[in-house]
C-alpha positions in Angstrom: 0.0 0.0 0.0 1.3 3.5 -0.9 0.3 6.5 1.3 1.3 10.3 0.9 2.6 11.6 4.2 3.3 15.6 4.8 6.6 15.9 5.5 6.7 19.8 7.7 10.9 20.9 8.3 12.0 22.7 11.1 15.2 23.8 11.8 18.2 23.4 9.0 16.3 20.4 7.7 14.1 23.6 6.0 16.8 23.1 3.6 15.1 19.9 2.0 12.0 22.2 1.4 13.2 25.3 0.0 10.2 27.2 -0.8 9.4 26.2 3.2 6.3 24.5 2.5 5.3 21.0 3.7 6.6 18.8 1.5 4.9 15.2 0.6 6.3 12.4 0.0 4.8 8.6 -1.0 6.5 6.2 1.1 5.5 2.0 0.9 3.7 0.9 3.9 4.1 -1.0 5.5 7.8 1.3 6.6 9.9 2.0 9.8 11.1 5.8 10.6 14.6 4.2 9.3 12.7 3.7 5.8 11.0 7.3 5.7 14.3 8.7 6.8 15.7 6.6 3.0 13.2 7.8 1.1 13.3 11.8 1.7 17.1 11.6 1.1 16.4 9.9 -2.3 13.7 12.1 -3.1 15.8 15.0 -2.0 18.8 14.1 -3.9 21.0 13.8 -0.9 24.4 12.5 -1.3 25.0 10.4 2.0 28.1 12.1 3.3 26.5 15.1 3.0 25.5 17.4 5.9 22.3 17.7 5.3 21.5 13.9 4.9 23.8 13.1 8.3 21.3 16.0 9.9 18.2 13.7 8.8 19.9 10.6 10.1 20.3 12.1 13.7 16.7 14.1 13.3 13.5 12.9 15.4 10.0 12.6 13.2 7.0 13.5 15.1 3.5 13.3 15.1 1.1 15.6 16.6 0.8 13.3 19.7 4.1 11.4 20.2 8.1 11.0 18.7 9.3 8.0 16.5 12.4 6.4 16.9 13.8 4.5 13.4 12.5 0.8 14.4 9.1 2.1 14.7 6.8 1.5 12.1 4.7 4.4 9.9 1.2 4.2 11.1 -0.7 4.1 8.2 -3.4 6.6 9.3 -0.6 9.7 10.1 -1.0 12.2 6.8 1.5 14.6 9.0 4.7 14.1 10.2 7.3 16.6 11.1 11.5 16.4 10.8 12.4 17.7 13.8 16.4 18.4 13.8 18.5 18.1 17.1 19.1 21.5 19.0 20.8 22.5 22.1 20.4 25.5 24.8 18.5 26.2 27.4 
């Protein structure tokens, strides 16, 4: 089954959006984080090395209601999801 999700970027991750609208993306369910996480660095071009693609790797994807970590699996009913790069501070 194939499912559009809304991918909204926050942080430098903004970069993968440049226009800085929510971007979609159809993903394969069924599909862990790790798998989403794949396919927006393909369908963003990303070389691997690349800054922007290790940002993704070390980003969290949230919900409206909780945070994935890359063994959990896509639920098939989330349209929204947002890239939520690390930060520090107080």
């Amino acid at each position: 089954m194939t499912t559009t999700i809304t991918l909204i970027c926050f942080g430098g991750l903004a970069a993968l959006s440049p226009e800085g609208q929510p971007m979609p993306l159809e993903l394969d369910l069924p599909a862990t984080v790790a798998d989403l996480k794949v396919a927006i660095a393909r369908a963003c071009d990303l070389m691997p090395d690349s800054a922007l693609a290790q940002l993704l790797q070390k980003s969290a994807i949230g919900s409206e209601t909780r945070i994935y970590i890359d063994s959990d699996l896509i639920p098939a009913s989330l349209s929204h999801l947002a890239l939520l790069p690390p930060v520090s501070g107080g």
